[in-house]
C-alpha positions in Angstrom: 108.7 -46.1 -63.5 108.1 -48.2 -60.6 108.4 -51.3 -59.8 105.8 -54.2 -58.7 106.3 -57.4 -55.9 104.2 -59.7 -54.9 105.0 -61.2 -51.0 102.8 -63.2 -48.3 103.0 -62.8 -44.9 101.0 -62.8 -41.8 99.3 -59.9 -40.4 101.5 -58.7 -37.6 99.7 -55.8 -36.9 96.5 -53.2 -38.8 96.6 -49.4 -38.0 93.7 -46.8 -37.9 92.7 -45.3 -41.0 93.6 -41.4 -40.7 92.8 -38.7 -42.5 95.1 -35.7 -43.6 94.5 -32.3 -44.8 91.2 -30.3 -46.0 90.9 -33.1 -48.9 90.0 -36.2 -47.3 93.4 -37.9 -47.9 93.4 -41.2 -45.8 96.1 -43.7 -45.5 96.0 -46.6 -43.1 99.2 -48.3 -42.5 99.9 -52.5 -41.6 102.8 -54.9 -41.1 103.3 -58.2 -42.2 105.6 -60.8 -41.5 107.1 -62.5 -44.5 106.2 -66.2 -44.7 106.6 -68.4 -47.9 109.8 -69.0 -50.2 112.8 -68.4 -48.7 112.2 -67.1 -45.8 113.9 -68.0 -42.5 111.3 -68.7 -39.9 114.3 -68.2 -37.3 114.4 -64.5 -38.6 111.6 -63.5 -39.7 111.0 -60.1 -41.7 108.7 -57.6 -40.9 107.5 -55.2 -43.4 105.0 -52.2 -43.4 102.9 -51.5 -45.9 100.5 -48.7 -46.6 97.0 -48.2 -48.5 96.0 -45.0 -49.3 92.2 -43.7 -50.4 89.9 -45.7 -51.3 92.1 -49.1 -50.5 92.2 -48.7 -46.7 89.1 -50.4 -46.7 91.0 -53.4 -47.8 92.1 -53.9 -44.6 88.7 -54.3 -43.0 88.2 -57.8 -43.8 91.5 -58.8 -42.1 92.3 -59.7 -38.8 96.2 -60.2 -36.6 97.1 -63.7 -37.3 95.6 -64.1 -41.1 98.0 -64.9 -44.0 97.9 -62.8 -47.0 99.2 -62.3 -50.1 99.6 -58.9 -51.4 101.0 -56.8 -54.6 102.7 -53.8 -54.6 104.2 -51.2 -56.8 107.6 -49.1 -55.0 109.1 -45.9 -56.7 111.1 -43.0 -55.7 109.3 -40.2 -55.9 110.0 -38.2 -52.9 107.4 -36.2 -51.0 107.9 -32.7 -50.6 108.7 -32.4 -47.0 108.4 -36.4 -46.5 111.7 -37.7 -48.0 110.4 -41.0 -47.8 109.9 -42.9 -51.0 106.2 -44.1 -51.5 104.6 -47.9 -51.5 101.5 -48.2 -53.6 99.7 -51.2 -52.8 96.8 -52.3 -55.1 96.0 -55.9 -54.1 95.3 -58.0 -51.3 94.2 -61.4 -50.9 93.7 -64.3 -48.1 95.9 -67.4 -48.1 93.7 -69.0 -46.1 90.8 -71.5 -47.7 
């Protein structure tokens, strides 16, 4: 079972969509930094998120600078061969009016 969060942040950075395999699996990765309650502007966080498939086009609407607010799922399946556990995001949405 996994797990869902909701955090806002600004976009710190947006990479390239890129495509793996034969299949057309694409995954484009970005980071935010965390903004809103509790955070510590003094330390800020920085996390990384990544869209996979048809999501990455999410992305395309954003620019460096904007704030967000996104949802994600987390759970631990591992990879085979990746032993990293995935991040399923499935919503973004602008802070800004």
């Amino acid at each position: 079972m996994s797990k869902s969060f909701e955090v806002q942040g600004l976009v710190h950075s947006i990479g390239e969509t890129t495509e793996y395999g034969q299949n057309g699996f694409t995954k484009r990765e970005f980071v935010l930094k965390l903004t809103g309650e509790g955070e510590n502007s003094d330390y800020p966080n920085f996390i990384a998120l990544e869209l996979i498939k048809d999501k990455c086009a999410l992305m395309d609407k954003y620019q460096i600078g904007d704030e967000i607010s996104t949802q994600f799922n987390l759970s631990g399946r591992l990879w085979s061969g990746n032993d990293r556990p995935e991040k399923m995001l499935y919503q973004l949405a602008s802070l800004e009016g």
